[in-house]
N, C-alpha and C positions, 0 to 999 in steps of 0.2 A: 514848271511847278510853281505852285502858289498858294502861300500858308504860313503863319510866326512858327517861326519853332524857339525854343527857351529851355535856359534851364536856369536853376537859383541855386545858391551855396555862398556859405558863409565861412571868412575866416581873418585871424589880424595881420594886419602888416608887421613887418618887422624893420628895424633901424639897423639892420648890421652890418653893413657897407658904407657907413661915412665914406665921402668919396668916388662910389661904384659906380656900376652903371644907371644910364636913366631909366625908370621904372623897375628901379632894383628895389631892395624892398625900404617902403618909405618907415614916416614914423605913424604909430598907430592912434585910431580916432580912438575920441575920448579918454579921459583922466588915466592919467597911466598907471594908477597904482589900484582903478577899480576890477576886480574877477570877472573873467567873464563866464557865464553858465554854459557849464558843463555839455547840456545838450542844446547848444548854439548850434543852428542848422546851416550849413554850404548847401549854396544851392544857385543852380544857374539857367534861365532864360530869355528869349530869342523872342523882341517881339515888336511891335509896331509899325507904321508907314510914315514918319515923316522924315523928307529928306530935306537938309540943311548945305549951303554952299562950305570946303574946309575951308578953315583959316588957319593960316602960319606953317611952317616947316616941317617934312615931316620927323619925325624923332628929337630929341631934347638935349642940349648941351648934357656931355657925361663930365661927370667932376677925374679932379686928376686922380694918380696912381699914390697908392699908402705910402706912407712912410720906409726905409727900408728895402725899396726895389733895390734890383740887382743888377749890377753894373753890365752893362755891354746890353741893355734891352732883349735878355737871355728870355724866351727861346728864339728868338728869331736870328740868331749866327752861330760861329761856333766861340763862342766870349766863354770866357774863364768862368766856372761856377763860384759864385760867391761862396766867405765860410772855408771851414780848416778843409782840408782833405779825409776824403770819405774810406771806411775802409771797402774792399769789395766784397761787393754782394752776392753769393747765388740765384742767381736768375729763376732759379726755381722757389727757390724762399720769398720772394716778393709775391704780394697779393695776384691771384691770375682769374681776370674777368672769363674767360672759357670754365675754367672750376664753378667758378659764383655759378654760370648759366647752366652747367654742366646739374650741379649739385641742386637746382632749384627745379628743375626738368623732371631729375630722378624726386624728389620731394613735393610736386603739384603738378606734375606732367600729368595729363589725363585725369584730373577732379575733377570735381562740380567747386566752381566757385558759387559763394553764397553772399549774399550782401547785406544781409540781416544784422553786423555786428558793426558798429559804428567805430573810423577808427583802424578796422582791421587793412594790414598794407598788400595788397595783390599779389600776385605772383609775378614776374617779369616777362615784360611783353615781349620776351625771346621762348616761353615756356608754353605748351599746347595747354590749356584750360577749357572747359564752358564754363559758362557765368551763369546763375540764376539768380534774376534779379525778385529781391525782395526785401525793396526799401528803399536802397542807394540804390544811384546809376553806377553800371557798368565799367571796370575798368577802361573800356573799349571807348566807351566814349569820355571816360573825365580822367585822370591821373592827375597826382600833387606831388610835390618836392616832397611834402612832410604830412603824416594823418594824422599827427599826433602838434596841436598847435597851442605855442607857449601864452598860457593863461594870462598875463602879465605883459604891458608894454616893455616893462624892465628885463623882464626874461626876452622879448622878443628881438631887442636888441642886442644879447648877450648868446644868444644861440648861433647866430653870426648866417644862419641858413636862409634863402630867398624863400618865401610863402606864397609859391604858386601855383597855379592848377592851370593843365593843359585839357582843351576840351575839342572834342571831332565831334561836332555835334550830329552828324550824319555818318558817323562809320559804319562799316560792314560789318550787318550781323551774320555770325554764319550758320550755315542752313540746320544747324543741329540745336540751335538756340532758339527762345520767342521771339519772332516780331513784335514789335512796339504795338500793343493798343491802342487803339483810336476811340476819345471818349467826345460823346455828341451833347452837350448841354439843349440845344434848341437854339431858339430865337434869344434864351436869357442869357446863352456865353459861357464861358468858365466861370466859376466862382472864385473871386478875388481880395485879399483884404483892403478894407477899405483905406488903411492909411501907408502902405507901403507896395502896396498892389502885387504882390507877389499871389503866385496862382495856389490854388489847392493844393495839397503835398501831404505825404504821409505823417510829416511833422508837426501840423496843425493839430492844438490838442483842444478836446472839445468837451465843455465842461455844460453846467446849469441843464441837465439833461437832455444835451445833446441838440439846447436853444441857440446856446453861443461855441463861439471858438476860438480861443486864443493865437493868433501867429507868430510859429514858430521864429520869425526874423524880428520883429518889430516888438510881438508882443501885445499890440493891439486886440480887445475886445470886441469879433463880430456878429453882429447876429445871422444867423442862418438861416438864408431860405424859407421859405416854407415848403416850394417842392424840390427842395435838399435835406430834409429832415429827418432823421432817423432817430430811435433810441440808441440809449447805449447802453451793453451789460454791465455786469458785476467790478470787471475790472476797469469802467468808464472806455470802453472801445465802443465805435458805431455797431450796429448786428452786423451791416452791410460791408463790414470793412474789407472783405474778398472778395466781394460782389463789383467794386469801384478802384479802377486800375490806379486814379489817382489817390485813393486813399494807402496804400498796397505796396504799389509800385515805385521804380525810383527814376524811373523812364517812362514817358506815356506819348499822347498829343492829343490837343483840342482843336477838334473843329470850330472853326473863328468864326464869328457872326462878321456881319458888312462893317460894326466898329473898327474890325481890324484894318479892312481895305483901302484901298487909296481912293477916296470920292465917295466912300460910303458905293463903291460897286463890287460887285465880283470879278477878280481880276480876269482876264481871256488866256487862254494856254498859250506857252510859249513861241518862239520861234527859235531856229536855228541857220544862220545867214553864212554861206561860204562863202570866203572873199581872196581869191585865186589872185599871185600877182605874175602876172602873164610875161613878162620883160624877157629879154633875150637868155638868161641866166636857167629861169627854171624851166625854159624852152629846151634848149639845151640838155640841160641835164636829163630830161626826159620825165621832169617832176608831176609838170601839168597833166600830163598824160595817167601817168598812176593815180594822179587824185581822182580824175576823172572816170575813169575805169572801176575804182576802189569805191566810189560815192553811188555806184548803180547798185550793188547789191549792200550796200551800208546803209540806208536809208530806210533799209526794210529794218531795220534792229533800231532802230530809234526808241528812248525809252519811253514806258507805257504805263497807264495805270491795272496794279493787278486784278489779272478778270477780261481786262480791256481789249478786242482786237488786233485793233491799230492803234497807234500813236496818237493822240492832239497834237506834238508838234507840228508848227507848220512851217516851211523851209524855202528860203531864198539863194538865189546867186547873183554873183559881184565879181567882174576879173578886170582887174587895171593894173596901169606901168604908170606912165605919168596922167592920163586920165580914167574915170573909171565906166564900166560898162556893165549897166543894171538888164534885166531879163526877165521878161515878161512869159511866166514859164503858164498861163490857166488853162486847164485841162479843156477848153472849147479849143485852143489852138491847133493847127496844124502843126506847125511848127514854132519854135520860138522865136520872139523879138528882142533886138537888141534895143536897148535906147541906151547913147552915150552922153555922159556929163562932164565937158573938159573945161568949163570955168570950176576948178577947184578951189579955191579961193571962198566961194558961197555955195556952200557945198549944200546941196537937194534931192529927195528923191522923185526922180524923172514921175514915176507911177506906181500905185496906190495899188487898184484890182489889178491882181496878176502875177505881182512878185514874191510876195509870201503866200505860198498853196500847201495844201494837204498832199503828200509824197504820193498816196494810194490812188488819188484823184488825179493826178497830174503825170504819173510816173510817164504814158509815153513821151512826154513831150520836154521832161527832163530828161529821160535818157538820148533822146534825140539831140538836146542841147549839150549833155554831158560828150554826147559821139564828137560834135562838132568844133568843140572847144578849141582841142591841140590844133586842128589843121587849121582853123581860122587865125590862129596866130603862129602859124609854122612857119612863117617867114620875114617874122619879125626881129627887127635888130635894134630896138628900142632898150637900152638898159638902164635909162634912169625911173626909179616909181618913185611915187609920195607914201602919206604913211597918216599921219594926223587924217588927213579929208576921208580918207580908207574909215576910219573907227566913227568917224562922225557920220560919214553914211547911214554905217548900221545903227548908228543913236537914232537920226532921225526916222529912219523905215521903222524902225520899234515905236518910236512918236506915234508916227504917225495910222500904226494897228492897235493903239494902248496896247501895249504890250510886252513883257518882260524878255529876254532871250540871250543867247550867246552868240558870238561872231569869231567863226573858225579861222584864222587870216595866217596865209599861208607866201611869207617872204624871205627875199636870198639876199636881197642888199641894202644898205644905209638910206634913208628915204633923201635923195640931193636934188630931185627936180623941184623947180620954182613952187612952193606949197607952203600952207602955212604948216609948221613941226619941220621942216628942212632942217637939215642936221648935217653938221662936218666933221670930220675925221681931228676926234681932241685926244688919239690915241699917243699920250707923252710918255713916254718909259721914264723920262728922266725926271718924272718928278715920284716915281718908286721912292721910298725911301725917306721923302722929305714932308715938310709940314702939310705939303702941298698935293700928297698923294690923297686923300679923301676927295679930292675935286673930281678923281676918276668914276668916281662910283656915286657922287649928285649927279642925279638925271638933272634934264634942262628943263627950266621951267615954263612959266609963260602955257603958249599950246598945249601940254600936254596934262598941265594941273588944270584947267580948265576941262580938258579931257573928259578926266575921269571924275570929276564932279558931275559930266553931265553922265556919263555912264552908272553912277551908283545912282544918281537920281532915277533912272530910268531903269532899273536893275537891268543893266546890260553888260554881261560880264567876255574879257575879252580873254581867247584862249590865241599862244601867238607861236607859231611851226615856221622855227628861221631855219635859214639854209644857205650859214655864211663862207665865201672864200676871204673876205677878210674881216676889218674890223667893222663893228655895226651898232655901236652904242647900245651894248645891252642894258644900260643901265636906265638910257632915258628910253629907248623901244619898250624895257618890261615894267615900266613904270605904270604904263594905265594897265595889263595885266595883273601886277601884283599888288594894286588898291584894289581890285575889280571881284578878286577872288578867283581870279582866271590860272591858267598853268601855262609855262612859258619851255619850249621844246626844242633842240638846238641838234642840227647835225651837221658840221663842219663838212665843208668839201665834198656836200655829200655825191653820190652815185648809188643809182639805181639798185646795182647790184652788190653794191656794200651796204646800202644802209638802208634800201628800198625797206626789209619787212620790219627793220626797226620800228620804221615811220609808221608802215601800214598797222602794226600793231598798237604803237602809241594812240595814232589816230582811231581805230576801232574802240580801244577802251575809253579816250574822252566822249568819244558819241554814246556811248552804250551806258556810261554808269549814271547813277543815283545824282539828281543832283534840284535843289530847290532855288527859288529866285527869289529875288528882294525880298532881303533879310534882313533883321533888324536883332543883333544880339543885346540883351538888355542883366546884365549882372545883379543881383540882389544878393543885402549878405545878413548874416545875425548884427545883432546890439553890439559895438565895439570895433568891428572889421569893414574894411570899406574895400573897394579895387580901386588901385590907382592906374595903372598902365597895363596897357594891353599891345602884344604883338603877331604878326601872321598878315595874311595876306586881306589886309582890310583896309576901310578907311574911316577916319573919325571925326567927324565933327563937331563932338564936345566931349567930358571924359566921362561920358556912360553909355553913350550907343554906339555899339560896334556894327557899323552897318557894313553890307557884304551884298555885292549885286547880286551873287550867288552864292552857295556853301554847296559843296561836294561829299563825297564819303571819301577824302584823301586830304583836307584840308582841316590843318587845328589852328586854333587859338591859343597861343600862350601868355596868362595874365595872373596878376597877381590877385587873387579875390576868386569870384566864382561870378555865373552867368546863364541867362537865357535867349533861345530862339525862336523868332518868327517868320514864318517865309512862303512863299507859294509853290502848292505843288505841280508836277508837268501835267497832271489836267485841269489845271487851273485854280485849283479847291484851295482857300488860306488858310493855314492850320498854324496851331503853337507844339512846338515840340519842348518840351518840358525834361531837363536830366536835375536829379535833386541828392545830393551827395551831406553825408553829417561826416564830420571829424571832431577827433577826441578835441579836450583840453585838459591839459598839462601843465601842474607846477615844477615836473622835474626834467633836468634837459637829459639825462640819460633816455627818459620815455620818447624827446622828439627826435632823437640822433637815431633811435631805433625802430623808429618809424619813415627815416628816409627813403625815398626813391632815387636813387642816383639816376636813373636814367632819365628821369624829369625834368632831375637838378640840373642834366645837362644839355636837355633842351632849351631851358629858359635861360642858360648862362649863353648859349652858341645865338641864340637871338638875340638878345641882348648886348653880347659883344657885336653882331652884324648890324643893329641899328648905329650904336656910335662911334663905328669907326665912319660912317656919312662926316660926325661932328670932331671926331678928335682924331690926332695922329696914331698908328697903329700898332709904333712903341708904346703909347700912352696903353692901348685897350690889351694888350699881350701883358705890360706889368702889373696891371689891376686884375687879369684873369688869375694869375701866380700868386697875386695875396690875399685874394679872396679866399683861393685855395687854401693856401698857410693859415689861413686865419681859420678858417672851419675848423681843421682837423687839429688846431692850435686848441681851440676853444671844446672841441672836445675833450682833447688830450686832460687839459688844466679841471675841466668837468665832471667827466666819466671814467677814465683810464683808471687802471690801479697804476699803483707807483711802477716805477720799472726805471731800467736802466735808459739814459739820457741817450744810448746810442741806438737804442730799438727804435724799429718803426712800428705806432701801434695804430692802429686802424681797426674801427666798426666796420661790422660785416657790411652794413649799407652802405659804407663810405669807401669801402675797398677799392671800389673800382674808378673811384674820382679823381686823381691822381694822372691816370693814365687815359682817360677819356677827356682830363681837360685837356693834358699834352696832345693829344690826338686833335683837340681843335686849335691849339697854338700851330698847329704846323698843315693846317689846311693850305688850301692854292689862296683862299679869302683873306685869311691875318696873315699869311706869313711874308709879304713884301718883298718878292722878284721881279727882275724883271726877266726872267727865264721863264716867266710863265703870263699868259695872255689873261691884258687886260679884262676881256668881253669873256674870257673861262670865270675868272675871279667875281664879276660879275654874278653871271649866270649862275654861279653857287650862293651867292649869296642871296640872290633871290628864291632860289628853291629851299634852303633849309630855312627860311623866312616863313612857309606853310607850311613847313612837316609837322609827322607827329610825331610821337616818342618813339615808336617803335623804329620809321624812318632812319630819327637821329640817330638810335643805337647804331643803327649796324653801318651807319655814313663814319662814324667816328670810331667803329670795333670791327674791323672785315671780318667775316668769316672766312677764315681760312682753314680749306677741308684737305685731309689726305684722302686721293683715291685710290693709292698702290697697293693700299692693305686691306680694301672694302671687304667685306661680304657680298659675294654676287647675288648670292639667296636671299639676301634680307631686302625688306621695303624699307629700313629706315635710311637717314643720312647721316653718312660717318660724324663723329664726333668732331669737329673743330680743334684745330689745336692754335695756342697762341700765338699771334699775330705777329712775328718775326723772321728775321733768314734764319737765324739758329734752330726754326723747328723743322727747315727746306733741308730736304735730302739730294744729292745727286742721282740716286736710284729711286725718286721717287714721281710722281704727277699728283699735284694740288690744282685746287679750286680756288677760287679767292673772288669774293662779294660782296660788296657796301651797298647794294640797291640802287647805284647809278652805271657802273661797270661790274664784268664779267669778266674772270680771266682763266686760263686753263695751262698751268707752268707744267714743264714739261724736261727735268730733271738730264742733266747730260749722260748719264749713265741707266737713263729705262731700261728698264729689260725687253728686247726686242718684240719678244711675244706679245709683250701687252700693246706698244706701237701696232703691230701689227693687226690686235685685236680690234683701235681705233681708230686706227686713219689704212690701214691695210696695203702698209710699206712693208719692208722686211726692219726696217732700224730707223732712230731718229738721222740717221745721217741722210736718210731718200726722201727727209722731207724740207720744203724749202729754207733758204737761208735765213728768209727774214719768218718764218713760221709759214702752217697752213693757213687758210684762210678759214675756213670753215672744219664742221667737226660732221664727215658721214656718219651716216645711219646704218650700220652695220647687224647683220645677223647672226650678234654673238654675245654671251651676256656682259661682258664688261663694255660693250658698246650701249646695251639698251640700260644696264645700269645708272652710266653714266648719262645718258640723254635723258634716262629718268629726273637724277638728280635735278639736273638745267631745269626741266620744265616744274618742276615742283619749285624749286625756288625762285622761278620768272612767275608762277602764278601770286605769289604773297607780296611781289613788291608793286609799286604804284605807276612803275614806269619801266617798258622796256630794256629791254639790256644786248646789245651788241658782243657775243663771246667772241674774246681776243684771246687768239691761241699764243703763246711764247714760249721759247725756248730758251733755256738757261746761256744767258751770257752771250746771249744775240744782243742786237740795239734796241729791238722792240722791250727788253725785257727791263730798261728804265721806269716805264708806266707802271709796269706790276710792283715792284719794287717804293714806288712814293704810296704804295697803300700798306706797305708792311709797317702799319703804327709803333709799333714798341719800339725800332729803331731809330738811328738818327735820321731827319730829314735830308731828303735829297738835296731842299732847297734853303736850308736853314731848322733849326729847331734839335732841342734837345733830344737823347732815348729817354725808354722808360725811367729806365733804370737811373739814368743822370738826375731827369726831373724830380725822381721819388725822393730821391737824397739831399735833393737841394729844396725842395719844401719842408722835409723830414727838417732840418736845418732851420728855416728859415718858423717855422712849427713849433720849433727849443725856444727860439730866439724870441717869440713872440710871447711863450709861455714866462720866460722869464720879466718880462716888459709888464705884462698883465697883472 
């Protein structure tokens, strides 16, 4: 794909974390005591071609932990809570995130969202909505911590809340909603203001009859076209104003003239390069074979422009261990040519005509190759490969067709043959714990930040399908992945037939979705607000262009400001996509407390903590997550709160749920510092909630935990959730349990036999194996197709596969199910709900009286 996409929005920073994290909210431009206008516009776009080498580290020294931490570095062991003695609480009296989601479902469940009202805060992306966009962009695609943003630098730091906006700039619309408008200027472009360049937008107010126009951001004076020209009515609106999606709308895109392009060309459509590592490991396991087999009828689904027949993509192969072997796949062949390149070191593509073809054009002679694959290396016992030369391959074959693309690269072990990116096993458990644990999770530099420089330069985004038996340096392997804008895929120990359709599934959804190339996100804000930091899977080379070799419909940004994109589509065509979002301003902080998004809040706090623990120790980043907290709900308290008794916990509706969502991320496998739990897991999470969106984060840090035992078989909906504890697990009962990366299916010691027998068709849990079933048949009964309902409706909404792990109460397996019951204590350190809520509640008093 190829085309800018953008979006602009506007809003201020705020100072409320003396200390916080980096790119927590800074202090705000311009004079701190001047107002800012009301209808200050947020708004964000995505746009440009030039690519810049980085420079310096990625992420930013975070300053230390407030005042007042809590002794024993609480959550992460079981250390004494700081503060007198709590009385006990009813479990049921503490704020319950299920109610919140519960209560906003039955309240906005099935509306029309409208977007018309500036300011106004969503419905929660747990809640079924459509959106009509008219005006602002879509929740779907932009979300804020706050819609309501304090007037005032002095307010901005006294509201104590981070001021940022998460943006998907390609999310999925779904089918019941409009597609985005596609608006065609010509040869003359979008229309842009002259002095801050922001695009056309509903906010632009257009005065001297409809000669000039004021921008919304800057305020700048332009004049107008001549064949832009329109009157205006009575109430100074164009005629035309529903006629022009960018006048209108809050979402759009422009078709880019050759300005936007790289060379002043049209860029050429994609490619898509598989890069198979053949070594004795994925021999074995029977991997290479499934891809192979899996890629003959996957190829047909490649995505397309709508209308289109076939695809423009055009598609290479690459399979190497320690050297690598290119394939000269063109449809005059008979058969296909190997050519081998085993000086790695000067790494080249063998040939030009031949390697990248058209699927439809070429298909006998790739399935021919695809036939011949397994058995040409069926007897190989090679198990060292490389890993760097692999990705530079595909940089150059991209070179060398101008052209943008992704590279599928499909490996099982640490790259240790003689190559440049050679990598060794720095897996230290003992430095868990100590100053020294942050060195686990810096990738290695050198070769691979070279890497991915040449990779965004070249919009070559790398998507990376490990398939490790031990450790594999996830941190420095997903490194040019997670600059790249690529997705990093992990299946441990796999086996064909455990985890074979995982894979096959994951892998059909990356080939098949939505997805644009070299991108260029460009932020634009009103008078007063700037963006300072930005996070997700990108790379930056100064601190306004958030370039992205790709952006996907699964990949956000989260930054403090707002922003636009630009990028090319997969038939080649460079377009700007444009989301333009207004938020209120506010002199009172009750108004911006009641404009929260907690589940924003907790996107940008969970990133944010995962960039600095690279820089600081992860006592340090767990004690600053706890007072950030306390200070919030402090600063409310002292705020907004009526008086009350000093031993209540008072909490805003929006705020209810932050307490127990931050504790939910203090005791992730990423902050919470074991060494019971693998390095390259710890990792691998923290690169993935590094691109999520909000919706992701929710349910990674709140599982849905469902009762099946008392469903309705009749009804299509899914059961109610209850909260996320053992206390709500029955003995007589079977739950669900789902965060969007695992699946689990508990299975109560005392079911009632009929119902086992309804799903797995034993006579009783005792005839089924010790360590659980394996799988869950397909039965001809309704609590069988019930429940597989359920499964499949909740594996279609998430972004990644899910492997259902059956367990049995008080089996061994039933450990893993158990570190996702959030409210309680950590398996492996960390507070309950209940403890954390009392010790911020606490720590909340303490603060208010200091203030």
């Amino acid at each position: 794909m190829s085309g800018p996409y953008g979006a602009q929005m506007a809003g201020p920073q705020s100072g409320a974390f003396p200390g916080g994290f980096p790119g927590g909210p800074a202090q705000m431009a311009g004079p701190p005591q001047k107002k800012l206008d009301p209808d200050s516009i947020p708004s964000t776009v995505i746009t440009g071609n030039k690519w810049s080498p980085m420079s310096g580290p990625y992420g930013a020294q975070m300053a230390g932990p407030q005042s007042g931490a809590f002794p024993g570095g609480f959550p992460g062991g079981p250390a004494q809570m700081a503060g007198p003695p709590q009385k006990k609480l009813d479990p049921d009296s503490i704020p319950s995130t299920t109610q919140v989601i519960e209560d906003d479902q039955a309240k906005r469940g099935g509306q029309v969202y409208v977007t018309n009202i500036r300011g106004q805060v969503p419905p929660l992306v747990t809640t079924d909505f459509t959106v009509q966009d008219q005006g602002n962009a879509s929740p779907r695609f932009m979300r804020c911590t706050t819609y309501s943003f304090p007037s005032t630098a002095d307010l901005a730091k006294q509201c104590k809340v981070p001021l940022a906006a998460i943006i998907k700039p390609f999310a999925t619309v779904p089918k019941n909603e409009t597609p985005l408008y596609i608006v065609n200027h010509g040869e003359t472009g979008p229309i842009r203001c002259n002095r801050c360049k922001a695009y056309m937008c509903p906010y632009m107010q257009f005065i001297d009859g409809g000669r000039r126009y004021q921008c919304g951001f800057c305020s700048c004076v332009n004049e107008v076209p001549v064949q832009y020209f329109q009157h205006l009515d009575h109430t100074g609106r164009r005629m035309d104003l529903y006629e022009r999606p960018e006048l209108s709308l809050g979402s759009y895109e422009f078709i880019a003239t050759l300005d936007y392009c790289k060379n002043n060309k049209p860029p050429n459509p994609p490619a898509y390069i598989f890069m198979i590592d053949v070594s004795y490991n994925n021999i074995k396991s029977g991997l290479v074979k499934l891809i192979c087999e899996e890629l003959k009828t996957l190829l047909d689904r490649l995505p397309k422009e709508e209308g289109a027949e076939t695809s423009a993509i055009k598609v290479g192969f690459v399979t190497y261990n320690k050297i690598l072997h290119f394939y000269n796949v063109k449809s005059a062949l008979a058969q296909p040519q190997m050519m081998v390149v085993s000086d790695v070191a000067e790494m080249f593509v063998p040939l030009l005509d031949g390697f990248l073809v058209n699927f439809q054009e070429s298909r006998a002679v790739i399935n021919n190759l695809l036939e011949q694959i397994p058995d040409m290396f069926a007897d190989t016992n090679e198990s060292e490969t490389v890993f760097s030369p692999v990705i530079q391959a595909g940089v150059e074959a991209l070179k060398a067709a101008e052209c943008s693309g992704k590279l599928f690269i499909f490996q099982s072990s640490i790259p240790t043959a003689e190559a440049p990116g050679k990598l060794k096993n720095r897996d230290d458990l003992k430095l868990v714990g100590t100053e020294k644990e942050k060195t686990l999770f810096q990738p290695q530099r050198g070769v691979y930040e070279q890497l991915t420089k040449d990779c965004v330069a070249q919009g070559c985004c790398v998507d990376l399908f490990l398939f490790p038996n031990q450790f594999v340096d996830i941190a420095t392997m997903g490194d040019v992945p997670s600059h790249t804008s690529g997705s990093i895929y992990k299946y441990s120990n796999f086996q064909v037939e455990v985890n074979g359709q995982q894979f096959l599934s994951d892998l059909r959804r990356d080939v098949e979705k939505s997805i644009g190339f070299d991108a260029i996100m460009r932020v634009r804000t009103g008078t007063g607000f700037r963006a300072t930091d930005f996070f997700g899977a990108i790379y930056m080379n100064n601190t306004t262009d958030v370039e992205m070799a790709a952006v996907d419909c699964d990949k956000a940004v989260t930054m403090l400001g707002e922003n636009a994109v630009s990028n090319v589509h997969i038939g080649g065509q460079r377009r700007l996509r444009i989301h333009n979002l207004s938020l209120n301003c506010s002199s009172q902080l009750s108004e911006l407390y009641k404009s929260c998004e907690t589940d924003a809040l907790i996107n940008f706090f969970a990133k944010s903590a995962y960039r600095a623990m690279l820089n600081q120790p992860l006592k340090t980043v767990r004690e600053i997550l706890v007072n950030q907290t306390a200070h919030m709900l402090a600063c409310y308290r002292k705020n907004c709160a009526s008086p009350s008794s000093a031993s209540q916990v008072i909490l805003q509706l929006s705020f209810s749920r932050l307490p127990v969502y931050m504790n939910s991320l203090l005791k992730t496998s990423t902050l919470v510092g074991s060494t019971e739990l693998s390095t390259d897991d710890r990792a691998f999470h923290r690169l993935l909630v590094n691109a999520m969106g909000v919706e992701e984060t929710q349910v990674l840090l709140y599982p849905r935990l469902i009762p099946l035992h008392t469903m309705d078989v009749s009804s299509e909906a899914i059961p109610a959730p209850v909260r996320c504890s053992e206390e709500r697990l029955s003995e007589s009962g079977i739950f669900l349990l789902e965060n969007g990366l695992s699946v689990f299916l508990w299975l109560g010691q005392a079911c009632p036999p009929d119902l086992i027998q309804n799903l797995f068709n034993v006579p009783s849990l005792g005839h089924l194996s010790s360590e659980g079933p394996t799988s869950l048949p397909v039965l001809d009964n309704a609590h069988s197709r019930k429940i597989h309902s359920i499964i499949s409706s909740i594996l279609q909404r998430r972004t990644t596969s899910m492997k259902l792990l059956i367990v049995k109460q008080k089996d061994r397996s039933e450990m893993l199910f158990r570190q996702h019951l959030v409210e309680d204590k950590g398996l492996h350190g960390g507070a309950s709900y209940m403890d954390f809520l009392c010790y911020v509640h606490h720590e909340k008093s303490v603060q208010c009286l200091l203030n």
